[in-house]
DONUVEX-638064 format. One record per residue: residue in three letters; x, y, z of N, C-alpha, C, O, CB in turn. Coordinates in steps of 0.1 Angstrom, whole numbers, padded with zeros to 4 digits, always signed. Glycine has a CB too. Layout:
AlaXYZXYZXYZXYZXYZ...
***
This chain:
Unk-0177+0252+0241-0164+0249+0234-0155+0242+0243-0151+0247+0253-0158+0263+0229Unk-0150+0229+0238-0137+0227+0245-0125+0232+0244-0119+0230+0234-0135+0218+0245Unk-0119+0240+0256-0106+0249+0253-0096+0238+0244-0088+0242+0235-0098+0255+0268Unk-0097+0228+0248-0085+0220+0247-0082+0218+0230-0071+0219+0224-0089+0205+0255Unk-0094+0216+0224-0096+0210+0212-0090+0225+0201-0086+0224+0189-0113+0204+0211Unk-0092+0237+0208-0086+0248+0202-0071+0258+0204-0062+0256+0213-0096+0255+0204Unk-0070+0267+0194-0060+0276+0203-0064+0288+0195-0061+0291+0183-0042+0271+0204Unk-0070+0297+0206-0075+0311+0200-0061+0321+0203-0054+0324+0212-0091+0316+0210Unk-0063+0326+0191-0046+0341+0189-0056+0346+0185-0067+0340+0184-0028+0343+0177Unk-0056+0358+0183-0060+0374+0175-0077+0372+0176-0084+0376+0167-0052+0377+0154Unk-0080+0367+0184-0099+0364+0185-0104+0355+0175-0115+0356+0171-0110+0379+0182Unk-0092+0343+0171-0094+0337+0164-0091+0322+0173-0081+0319+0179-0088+0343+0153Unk-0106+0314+0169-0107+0300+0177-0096+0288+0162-0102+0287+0151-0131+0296+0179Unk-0089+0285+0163-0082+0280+0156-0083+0258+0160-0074+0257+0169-0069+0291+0158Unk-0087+0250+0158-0089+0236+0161-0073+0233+0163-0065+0239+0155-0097+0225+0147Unk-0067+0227+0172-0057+0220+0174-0052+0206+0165-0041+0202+0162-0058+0218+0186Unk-0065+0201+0163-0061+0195+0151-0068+0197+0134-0080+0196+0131-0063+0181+0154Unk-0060+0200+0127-0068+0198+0115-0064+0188+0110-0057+0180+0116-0069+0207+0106Unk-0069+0188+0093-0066+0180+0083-0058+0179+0073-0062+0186+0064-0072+0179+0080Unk-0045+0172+0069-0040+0181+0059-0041+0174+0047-0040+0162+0048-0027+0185+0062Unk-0043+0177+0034-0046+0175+0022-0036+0171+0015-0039+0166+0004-0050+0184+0017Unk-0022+0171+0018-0012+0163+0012-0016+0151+0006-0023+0145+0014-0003+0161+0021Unk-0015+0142-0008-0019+0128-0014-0029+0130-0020-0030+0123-0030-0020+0118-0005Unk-0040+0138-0015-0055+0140-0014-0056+0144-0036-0055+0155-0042-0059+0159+0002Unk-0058+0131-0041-0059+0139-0056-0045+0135-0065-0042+0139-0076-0060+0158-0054Unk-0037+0127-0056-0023+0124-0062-0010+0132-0057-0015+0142-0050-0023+0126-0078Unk+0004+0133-0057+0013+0140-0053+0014+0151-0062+0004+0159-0062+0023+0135-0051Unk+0022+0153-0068+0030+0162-0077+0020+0168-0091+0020+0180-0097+0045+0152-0083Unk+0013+0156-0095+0004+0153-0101-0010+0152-0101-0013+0146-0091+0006+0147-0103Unk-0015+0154-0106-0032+0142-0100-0033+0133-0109-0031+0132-0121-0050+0149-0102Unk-0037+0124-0101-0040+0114-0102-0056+0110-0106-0064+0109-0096-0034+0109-0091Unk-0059+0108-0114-0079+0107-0112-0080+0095-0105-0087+0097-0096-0091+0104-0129Unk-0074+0079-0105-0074+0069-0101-0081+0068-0088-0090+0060-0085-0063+0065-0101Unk-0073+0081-0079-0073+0086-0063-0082+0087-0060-0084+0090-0049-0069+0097-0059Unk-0099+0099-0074-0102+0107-0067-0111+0102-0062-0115+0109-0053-0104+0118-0071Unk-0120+0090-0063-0131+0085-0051-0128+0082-0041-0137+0082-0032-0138+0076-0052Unk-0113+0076-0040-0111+0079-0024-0103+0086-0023-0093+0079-0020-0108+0071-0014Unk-0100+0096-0022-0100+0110-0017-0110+0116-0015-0112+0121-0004-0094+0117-0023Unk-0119+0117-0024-0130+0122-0018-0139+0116-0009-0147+0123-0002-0137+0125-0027Unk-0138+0100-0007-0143+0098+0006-0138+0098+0018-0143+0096+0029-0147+0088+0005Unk-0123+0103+0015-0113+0105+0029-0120+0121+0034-0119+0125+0045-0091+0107+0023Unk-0125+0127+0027-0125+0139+0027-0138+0145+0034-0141+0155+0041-0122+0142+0013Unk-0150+0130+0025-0158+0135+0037-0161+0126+0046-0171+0127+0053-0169+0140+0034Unk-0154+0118+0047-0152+0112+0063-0148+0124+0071-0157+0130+0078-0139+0099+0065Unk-0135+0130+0071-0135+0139+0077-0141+0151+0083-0139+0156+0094-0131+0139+0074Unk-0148+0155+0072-0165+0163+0076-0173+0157+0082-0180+0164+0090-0174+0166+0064Unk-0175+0143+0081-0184+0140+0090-0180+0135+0106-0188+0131+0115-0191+0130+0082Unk-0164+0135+0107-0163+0133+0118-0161+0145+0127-0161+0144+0139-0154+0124+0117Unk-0159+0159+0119-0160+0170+0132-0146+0178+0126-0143+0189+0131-0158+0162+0153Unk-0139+0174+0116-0125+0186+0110-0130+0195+0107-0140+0194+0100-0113+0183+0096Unk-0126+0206+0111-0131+0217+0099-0120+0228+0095-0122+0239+0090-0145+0226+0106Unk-0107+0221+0100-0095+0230+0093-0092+0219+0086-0093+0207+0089-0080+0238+0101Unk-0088+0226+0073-0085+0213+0058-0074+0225+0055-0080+0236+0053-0102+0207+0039Unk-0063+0225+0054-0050+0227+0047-0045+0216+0037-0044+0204+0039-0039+0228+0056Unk-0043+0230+0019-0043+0222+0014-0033+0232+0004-0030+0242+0011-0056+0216+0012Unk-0026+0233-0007-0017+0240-0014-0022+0241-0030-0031+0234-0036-0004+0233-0010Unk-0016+0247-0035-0021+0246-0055-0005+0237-0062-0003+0234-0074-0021+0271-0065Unk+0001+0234-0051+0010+0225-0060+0006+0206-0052+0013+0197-0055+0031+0233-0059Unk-0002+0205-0044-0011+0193-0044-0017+0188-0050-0029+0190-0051-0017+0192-0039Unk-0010+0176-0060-0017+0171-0069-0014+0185-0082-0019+0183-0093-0033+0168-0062Unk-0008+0194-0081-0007+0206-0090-0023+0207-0088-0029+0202-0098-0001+0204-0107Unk-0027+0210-0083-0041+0223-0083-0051+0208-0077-0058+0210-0067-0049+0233-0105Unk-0051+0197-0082-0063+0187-0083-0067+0185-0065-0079+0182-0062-0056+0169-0093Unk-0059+0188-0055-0063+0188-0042-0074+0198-0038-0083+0195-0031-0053+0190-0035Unk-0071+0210-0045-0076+0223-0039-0091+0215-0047-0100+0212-0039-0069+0241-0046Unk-0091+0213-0062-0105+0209-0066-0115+0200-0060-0127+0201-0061-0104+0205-0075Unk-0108+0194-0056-0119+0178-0053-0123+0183-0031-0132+0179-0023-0101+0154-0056Unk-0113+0192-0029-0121+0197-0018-0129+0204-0016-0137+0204-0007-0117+0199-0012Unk-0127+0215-0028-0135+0226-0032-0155+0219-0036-0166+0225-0035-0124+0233-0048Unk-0152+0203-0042-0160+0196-0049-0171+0191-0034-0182+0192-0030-0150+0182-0059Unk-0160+0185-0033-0165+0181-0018-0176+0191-0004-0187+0187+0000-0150+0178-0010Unk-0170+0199-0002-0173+0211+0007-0189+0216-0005-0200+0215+0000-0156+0226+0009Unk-0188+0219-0014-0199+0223-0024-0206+0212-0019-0214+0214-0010-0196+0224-0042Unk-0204+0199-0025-0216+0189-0025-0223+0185-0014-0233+0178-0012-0214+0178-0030Unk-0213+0191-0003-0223+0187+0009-0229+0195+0017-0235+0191+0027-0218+0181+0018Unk-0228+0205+0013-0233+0218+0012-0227+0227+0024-0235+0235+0029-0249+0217+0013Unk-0215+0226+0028-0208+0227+0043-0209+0246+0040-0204+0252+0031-0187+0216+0046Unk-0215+0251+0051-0215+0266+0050-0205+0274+0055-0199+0274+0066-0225+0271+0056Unk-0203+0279+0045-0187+0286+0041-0181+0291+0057-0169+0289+0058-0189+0304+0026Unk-0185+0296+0068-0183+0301+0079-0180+0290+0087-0173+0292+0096-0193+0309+0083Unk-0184+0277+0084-0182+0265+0096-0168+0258+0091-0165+0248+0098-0196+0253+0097Unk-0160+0262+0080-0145+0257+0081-0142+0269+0076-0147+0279+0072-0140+0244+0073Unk-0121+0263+0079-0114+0272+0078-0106+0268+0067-0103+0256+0070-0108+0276+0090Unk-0103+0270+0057-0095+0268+0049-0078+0272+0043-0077+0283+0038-0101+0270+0043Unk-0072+0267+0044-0055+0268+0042-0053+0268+0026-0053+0257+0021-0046+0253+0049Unk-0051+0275+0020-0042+0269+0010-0024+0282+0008-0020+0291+0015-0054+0268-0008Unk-0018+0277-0001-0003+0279-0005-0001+0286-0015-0010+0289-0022+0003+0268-0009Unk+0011+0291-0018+0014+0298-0028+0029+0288-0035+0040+0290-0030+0017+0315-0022Unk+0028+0285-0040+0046+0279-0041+0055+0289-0044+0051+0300-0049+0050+0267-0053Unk+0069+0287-0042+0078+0294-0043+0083+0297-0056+0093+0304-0054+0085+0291-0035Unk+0082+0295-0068+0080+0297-0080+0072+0310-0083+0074+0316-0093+0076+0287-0084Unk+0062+0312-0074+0048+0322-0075+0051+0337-0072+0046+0347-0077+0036+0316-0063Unk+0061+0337-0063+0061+0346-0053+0066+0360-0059+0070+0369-0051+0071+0341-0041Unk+0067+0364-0075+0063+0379-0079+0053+0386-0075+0042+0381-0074+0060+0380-0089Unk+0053+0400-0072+0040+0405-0074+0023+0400-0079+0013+0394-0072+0044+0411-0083Unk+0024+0404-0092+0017+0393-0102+0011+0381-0100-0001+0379-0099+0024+0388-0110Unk+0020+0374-0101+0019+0360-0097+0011+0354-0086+0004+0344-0087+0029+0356-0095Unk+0014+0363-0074+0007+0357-0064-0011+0359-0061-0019+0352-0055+0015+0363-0053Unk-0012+0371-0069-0026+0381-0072-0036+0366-0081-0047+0361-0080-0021+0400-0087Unk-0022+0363-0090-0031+0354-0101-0034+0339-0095-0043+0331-0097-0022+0353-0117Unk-0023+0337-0087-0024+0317-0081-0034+0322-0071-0044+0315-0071-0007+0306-0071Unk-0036+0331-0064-0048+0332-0055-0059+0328-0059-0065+0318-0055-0050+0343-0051Unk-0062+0339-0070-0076+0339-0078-0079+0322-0084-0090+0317-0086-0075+0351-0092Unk-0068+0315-0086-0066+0303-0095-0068+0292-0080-0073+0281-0080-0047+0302-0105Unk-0064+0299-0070-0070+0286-0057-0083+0290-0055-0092+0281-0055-0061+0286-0038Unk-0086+0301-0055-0099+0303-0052-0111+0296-0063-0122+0291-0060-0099+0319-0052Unk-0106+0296-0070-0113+0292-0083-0120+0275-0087-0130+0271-0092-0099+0295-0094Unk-0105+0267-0079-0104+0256-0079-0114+0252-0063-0120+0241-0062-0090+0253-0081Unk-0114+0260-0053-0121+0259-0042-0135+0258-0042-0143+0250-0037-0119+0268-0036Unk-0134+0269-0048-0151+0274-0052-0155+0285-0043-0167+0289-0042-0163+0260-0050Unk-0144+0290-0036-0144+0298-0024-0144+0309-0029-0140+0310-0041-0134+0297-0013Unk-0148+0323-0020-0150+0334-0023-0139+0342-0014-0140+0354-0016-0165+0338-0022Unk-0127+0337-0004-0118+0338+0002-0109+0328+0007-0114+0317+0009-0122+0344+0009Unk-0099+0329+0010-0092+0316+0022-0091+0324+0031-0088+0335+0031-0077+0306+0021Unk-0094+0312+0043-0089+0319+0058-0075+0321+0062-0071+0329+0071-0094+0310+0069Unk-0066+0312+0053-0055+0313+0055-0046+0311+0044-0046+0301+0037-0053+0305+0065Unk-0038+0322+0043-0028+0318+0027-0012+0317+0029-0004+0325+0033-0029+0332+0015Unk-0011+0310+0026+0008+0310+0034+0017+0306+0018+0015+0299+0008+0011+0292+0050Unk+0027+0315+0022+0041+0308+0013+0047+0297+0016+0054+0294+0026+0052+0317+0011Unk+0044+0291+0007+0046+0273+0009+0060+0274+0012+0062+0269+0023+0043+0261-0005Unk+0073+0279+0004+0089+0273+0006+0093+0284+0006+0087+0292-0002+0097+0264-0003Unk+0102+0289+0012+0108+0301+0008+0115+0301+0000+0117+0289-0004+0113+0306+0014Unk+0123+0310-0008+0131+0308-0020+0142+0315-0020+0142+0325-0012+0124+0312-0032Unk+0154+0313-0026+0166+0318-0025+0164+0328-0033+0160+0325-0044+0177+0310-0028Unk+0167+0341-0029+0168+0351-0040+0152+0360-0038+0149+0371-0043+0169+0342-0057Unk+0144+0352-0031+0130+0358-0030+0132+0369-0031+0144+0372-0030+0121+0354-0020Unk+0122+0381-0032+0119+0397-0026+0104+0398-0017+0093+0403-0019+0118+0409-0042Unk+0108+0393-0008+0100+0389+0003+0091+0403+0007+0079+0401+0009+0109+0383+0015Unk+0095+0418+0008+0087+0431+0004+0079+0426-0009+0067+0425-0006+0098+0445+0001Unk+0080+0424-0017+0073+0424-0032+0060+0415-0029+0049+0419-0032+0083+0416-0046Unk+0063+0401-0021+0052+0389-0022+0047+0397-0006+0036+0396-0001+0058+0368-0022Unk+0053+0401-0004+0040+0407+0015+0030+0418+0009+0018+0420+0012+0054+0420+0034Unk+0039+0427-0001+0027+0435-0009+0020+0429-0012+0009+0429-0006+0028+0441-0019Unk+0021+0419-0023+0007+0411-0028-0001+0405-0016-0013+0404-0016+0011+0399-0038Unk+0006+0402-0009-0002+0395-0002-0014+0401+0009-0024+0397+0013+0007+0388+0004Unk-0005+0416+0012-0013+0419+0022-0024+0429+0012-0031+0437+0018-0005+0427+0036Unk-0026+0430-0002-0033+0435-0007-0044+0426-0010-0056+0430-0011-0028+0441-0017Unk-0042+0414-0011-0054+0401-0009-0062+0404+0008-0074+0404+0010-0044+0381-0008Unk-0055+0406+0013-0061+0407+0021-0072+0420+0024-0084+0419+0027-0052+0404+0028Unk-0064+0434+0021-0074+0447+0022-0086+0442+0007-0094+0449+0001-0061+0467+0020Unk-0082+0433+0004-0091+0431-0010-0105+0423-0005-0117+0425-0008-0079+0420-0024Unk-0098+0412+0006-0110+0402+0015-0107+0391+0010-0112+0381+0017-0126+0404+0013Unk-0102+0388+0002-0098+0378-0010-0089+0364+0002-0090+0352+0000-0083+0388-0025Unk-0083+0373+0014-0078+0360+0021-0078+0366+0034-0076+0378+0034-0063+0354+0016Unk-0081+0359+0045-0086+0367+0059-0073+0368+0069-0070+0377+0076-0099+0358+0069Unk-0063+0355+0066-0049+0357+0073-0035+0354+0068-0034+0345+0059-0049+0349+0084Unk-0027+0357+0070-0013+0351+0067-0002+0343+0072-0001+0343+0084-0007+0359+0067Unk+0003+0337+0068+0016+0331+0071+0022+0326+0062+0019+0328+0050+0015+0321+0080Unk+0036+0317+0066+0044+0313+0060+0041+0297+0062+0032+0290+0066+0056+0320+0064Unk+0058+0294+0056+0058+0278+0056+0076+0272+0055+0083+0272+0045+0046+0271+0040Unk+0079+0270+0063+0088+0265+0063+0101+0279+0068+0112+0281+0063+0088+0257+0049Unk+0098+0282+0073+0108+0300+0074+0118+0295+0087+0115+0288+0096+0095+0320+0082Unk+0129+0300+0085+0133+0299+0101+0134+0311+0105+0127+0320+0101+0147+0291+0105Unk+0143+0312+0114+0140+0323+0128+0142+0335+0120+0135+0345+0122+0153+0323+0144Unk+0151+0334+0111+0152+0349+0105+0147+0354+0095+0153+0365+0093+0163+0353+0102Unk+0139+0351+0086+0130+0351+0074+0117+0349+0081+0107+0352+0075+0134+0339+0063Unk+0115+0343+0094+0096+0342+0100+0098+0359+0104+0091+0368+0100+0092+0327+0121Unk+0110+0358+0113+0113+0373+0118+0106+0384+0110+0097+0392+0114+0129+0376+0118Unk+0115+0384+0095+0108+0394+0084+0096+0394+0081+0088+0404+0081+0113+0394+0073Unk+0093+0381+0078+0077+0377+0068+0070+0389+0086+0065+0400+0084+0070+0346+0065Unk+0070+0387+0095+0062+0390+0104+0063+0408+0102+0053+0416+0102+0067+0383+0120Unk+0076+0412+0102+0078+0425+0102+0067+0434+0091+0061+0444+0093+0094+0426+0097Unk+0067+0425+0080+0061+0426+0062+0045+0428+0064+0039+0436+0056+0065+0409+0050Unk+0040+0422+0070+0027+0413+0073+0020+0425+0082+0023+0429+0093+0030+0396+0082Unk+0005+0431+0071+0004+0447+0078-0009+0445+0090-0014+0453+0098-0002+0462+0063Unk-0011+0430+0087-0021+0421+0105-0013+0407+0105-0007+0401+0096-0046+0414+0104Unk-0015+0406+0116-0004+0397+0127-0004+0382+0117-0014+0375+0115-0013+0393+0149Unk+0009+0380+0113+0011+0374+0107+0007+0359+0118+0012+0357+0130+0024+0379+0101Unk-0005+0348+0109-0007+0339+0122-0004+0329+0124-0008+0322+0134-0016+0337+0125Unk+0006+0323+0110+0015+0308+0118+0029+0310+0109+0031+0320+0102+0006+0288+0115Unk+0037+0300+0110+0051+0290+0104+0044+0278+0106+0043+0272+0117+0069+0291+0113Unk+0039+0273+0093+0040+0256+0094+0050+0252+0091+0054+0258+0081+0031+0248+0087Unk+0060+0240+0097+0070+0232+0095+0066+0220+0098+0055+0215+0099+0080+0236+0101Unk+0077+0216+0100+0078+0201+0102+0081+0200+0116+0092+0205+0120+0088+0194+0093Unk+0072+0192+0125+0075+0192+0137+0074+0181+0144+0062+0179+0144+0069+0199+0141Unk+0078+0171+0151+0072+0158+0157+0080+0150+0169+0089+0158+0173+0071+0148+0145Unk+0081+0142+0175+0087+0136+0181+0104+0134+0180+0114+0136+0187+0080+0128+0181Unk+0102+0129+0169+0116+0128+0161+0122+0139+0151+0132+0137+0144+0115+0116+0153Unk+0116+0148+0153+0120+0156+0150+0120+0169+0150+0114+0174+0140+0121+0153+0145Unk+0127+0179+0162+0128+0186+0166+0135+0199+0158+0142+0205+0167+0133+0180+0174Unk+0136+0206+0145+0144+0210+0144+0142+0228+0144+0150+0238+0142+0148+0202+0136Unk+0128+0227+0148+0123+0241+0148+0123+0245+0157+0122+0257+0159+0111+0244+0144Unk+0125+0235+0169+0125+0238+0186+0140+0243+0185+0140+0255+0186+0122+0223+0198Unk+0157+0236+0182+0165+0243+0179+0166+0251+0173+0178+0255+0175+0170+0240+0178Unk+0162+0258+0165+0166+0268+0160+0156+0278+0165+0154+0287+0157+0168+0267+0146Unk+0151+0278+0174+0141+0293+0183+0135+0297+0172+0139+0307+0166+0151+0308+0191Unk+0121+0287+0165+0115+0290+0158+0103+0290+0168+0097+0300+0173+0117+0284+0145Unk+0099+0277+0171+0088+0276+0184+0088+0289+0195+0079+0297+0198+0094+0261+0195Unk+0100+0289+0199+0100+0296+0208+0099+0308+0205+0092+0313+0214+0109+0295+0215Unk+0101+0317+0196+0096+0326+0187+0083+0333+0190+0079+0343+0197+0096+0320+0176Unk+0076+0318+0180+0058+0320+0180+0051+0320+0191+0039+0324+0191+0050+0309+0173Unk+0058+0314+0206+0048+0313+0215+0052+0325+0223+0044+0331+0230+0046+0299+0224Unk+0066+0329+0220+0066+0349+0227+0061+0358+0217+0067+0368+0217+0083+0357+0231Unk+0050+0357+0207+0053+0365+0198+0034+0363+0189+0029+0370+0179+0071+0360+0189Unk+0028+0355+0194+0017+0352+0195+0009+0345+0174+0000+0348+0167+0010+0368+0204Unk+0023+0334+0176+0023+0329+0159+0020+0318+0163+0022+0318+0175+0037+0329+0148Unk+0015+0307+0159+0007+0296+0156+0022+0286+0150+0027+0288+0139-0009+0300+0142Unk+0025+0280+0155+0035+0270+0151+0025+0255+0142+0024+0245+0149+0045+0264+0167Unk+0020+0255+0133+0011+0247+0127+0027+0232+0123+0038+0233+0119+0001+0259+0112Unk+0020+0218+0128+0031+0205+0129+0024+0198+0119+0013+0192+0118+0033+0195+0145Unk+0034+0201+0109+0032+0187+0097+0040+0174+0100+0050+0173+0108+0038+0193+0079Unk+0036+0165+0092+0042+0159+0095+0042+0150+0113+0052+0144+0117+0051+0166+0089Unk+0034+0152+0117+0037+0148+0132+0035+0135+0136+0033+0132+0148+0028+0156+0142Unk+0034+0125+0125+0029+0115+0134+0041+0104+0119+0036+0096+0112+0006+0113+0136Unk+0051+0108+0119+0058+0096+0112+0062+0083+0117+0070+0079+0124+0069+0100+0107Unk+0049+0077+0106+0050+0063+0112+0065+0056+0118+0066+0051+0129+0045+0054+0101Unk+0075+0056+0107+0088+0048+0116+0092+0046+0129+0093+0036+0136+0098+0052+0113Unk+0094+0064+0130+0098+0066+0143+0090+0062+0150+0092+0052+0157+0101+0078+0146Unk+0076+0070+0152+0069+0067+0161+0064+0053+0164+0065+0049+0176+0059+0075+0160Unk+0061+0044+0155+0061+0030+0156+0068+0023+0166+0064+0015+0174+0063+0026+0146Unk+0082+0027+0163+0091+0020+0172+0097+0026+0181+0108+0023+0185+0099+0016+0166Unk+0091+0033+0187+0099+0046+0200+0093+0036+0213+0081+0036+0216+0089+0070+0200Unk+0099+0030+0218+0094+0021+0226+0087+0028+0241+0077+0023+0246+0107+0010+0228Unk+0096+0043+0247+0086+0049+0257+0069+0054+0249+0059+0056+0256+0096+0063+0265Unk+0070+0055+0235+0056+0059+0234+0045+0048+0234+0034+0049+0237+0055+0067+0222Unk+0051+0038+0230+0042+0028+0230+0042+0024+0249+0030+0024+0254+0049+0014+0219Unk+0046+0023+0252+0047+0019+0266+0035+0030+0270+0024+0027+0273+0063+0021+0274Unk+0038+0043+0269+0024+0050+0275+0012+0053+0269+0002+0059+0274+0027+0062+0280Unk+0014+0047+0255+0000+0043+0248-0004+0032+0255-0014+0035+0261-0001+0039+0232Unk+0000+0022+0257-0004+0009+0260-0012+0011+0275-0023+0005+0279+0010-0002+0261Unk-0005+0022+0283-0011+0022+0294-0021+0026+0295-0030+0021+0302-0008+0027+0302Unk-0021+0037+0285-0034+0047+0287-0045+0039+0279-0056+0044+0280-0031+0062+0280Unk-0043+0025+0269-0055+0022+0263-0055+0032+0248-0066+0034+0243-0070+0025+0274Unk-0047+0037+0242-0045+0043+0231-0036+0043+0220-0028+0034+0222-0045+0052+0234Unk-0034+0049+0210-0024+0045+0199-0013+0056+0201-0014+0067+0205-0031+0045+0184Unk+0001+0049+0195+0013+0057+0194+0015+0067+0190+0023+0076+0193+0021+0054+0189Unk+0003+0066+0180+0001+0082+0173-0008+0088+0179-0005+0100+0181-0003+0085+0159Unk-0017+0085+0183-0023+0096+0196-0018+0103+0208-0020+0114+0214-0032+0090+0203Unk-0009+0093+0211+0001+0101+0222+0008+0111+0216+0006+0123+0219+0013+0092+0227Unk+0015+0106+0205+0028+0119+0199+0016+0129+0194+0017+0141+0197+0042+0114+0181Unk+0006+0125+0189-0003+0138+0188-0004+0149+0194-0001+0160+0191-0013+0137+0188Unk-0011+0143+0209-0010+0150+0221-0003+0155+0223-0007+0166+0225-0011+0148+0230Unk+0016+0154+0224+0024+0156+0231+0025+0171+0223+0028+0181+0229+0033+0146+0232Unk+0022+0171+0206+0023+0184+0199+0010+0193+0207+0011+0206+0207+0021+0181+0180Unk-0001+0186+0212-0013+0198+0209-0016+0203+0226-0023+0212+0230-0031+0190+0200Unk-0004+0191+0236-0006+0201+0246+0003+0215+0248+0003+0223+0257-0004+0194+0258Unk+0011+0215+0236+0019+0227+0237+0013+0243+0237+0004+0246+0229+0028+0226+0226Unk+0017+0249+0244+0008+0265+0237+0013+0269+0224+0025+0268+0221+0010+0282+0247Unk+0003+0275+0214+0007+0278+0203+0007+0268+0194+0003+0272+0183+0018+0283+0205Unk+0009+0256+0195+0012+0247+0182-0001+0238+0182-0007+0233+0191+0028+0238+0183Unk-0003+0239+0163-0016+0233+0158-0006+0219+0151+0006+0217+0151-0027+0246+0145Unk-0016+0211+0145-0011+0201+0139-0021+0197+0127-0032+0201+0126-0008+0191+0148Unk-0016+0189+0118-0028+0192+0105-0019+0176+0099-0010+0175+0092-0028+0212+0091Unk-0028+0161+0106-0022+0152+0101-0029+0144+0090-0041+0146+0092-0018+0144+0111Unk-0028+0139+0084-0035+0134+0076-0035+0118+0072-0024+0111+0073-0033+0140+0066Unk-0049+0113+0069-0054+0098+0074-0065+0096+0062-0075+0103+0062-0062+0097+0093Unk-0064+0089+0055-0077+0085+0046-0083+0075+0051-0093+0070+0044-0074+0082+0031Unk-0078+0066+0067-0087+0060+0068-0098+0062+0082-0094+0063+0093-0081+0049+0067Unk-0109+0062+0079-0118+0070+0088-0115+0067+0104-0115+0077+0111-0133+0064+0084Unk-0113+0052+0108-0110+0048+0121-0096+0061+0126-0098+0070+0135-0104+0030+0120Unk-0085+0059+0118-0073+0069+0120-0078+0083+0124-0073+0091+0133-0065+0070+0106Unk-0087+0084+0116-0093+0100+0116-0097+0102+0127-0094+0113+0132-0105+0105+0107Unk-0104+0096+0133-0112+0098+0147-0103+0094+0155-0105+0098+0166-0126+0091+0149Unk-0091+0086+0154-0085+0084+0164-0072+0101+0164-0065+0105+0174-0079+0065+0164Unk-0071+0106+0154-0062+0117+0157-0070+0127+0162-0064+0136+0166-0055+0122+0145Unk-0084+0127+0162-0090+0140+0163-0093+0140+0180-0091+0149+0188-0106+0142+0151Unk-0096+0129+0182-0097+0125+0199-0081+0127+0206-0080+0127+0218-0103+0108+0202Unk-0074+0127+0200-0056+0131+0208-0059+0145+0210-0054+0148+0221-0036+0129+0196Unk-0063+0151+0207-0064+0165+0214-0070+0165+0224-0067+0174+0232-0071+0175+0207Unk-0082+0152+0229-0083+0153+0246-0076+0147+0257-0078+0147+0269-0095+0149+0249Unk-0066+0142+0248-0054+0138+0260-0050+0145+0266-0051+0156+0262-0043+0133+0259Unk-0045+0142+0276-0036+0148+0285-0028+0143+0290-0032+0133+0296-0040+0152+0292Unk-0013+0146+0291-0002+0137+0292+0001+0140+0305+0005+0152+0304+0009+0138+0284Unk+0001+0137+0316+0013+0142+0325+0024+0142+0324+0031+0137+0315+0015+0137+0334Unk+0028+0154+0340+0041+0162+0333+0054+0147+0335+0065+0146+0330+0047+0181+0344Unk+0050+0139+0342+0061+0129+0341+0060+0119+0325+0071+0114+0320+0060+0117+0356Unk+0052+0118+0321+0049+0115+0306+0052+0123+0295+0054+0116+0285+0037+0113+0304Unk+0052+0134+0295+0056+0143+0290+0076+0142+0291+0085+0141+0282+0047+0157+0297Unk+0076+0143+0303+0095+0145+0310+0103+0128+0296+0112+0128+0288+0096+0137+0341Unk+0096+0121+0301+0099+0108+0294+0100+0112+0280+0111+0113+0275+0089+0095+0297Unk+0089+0114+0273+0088+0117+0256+0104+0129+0255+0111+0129+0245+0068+0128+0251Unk+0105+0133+0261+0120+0143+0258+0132+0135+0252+0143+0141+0250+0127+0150+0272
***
């Protein structure tokens, strides 16, 4: 195993990079137009070595979870050699509700569990005891093997963790070069005293990073792309995973190889 390429918490080998399913099937919607390529984005990625795919039931409204669920079936990928993500949206988060969108991702998966189930947004007004019940009863059920959130800050990750009756194992947010805002508010810092998985969406936005003139300067040196650098710069951190997403195969392999960078610490001092 290469350490680098992972980050093991709770005896759990977790990939530093995955994949994320966002577009994968259309946005808000599905889109059928999408689905042959998406599905060949999808198994490019299988064939290049991902085997975390994060993906949600309001992607595409359910049509993401399917066409990966489609995918993983047809290529016969055995259920133990990936890890799978999906969401709850914040509309969901009754009792009830969360029991039934489970069964309804599962369904669309074709899976007999997710490895990982997280509340996609938090909600104003939530009863965050009510959805940790359901949730941690999926779990004594087998129905989902871990927990987390999505988008929480310091004082709502704080609870969701309190709620959570095994180690609650990430906060995915939004995390990247340009944008820092989980690092101010002692959300990062949190998860890496506290042994939570800071999972980085979003980490490679083209604008910024395109034009950040010290990253290109130490791509250029190194013989690599701008987004491989800012990749790295997320996956040499302890604790933090990243899950970017690329329908084009070249991209794919070039994010999956930023996990064997290594920046020095004066390369690193500069990116600040």
């Amino acid at each position: 195993m290469d350490r680098m390429r992972y980050e093991i918490v709770h005896d759990l080998q977790i990939p530093k990079i995955g994949f994320g399913t966002w577009t994968i099937g259309g946005r808000g919607a599905p889109d059928p137009s999408s689905d042959e390529s998406s599905r060949a984005a999808l198994r490019s990625a299988l064939a290049l070595g991902y085997t975390h795919f994060d993906t949600a039931e309001s992607y595409a409204a359910g049509h993401a979870e399917e066409l990966l669920g489609q995918v993983l079936h047809d290529l016969r990928i055995p259920r133990e050699s990936v890890f799978v993500t999906s969401k709850v949206a914040p509309e969901h988060l009754q009792y009830d509700d969360v029991l039934r969108r489970c069964e309804a991702s599962l369904r669309r998966l074709g899976l007999d569990y997710l490895d990982l189930y997280l509340i996609h947004w938090p909600r104003v007004g939530m009863k965050l005891e009510e959805t940790f019940r359901a949730l941690n009863q999926l779990v004594r059920e087998g129905k989902v093997r871990h927990l987390g959130v999505s988008n929480f800050n310091l004082r709502l990750l704080k609870k969701a963790a309190s709620l959570s009756e095994t180690p609650l194992l990430t906060d995915q947010v939004s995390y990247s070069l340009p944008d820092r805002t989980y690092v101010k508010n002692g959300v990062l810092d949190f998860c890496q005293q506290n042994d939570i998985l800071l999972t980085a969406y979003s980490p490679v936005k083209r604008r910024n990073i395109r034009g950040n003139k010290t990253l290109q300067s130490i791509a250029q040196a190194r013989g690599v792309t701008s987004e491989q650098v800012a990749l790295a710069w997320l996956t040499m951190q302890p604790r933090v995973i990243t899950i970017p997403m690329s329908s084009n195969p070249q991209h794919q392999a070039q994010n999956l190889a930023a996990a064997d960078l290594v920046l020095s610490p004066e390369e690193v001092e500069r990116l600040k």
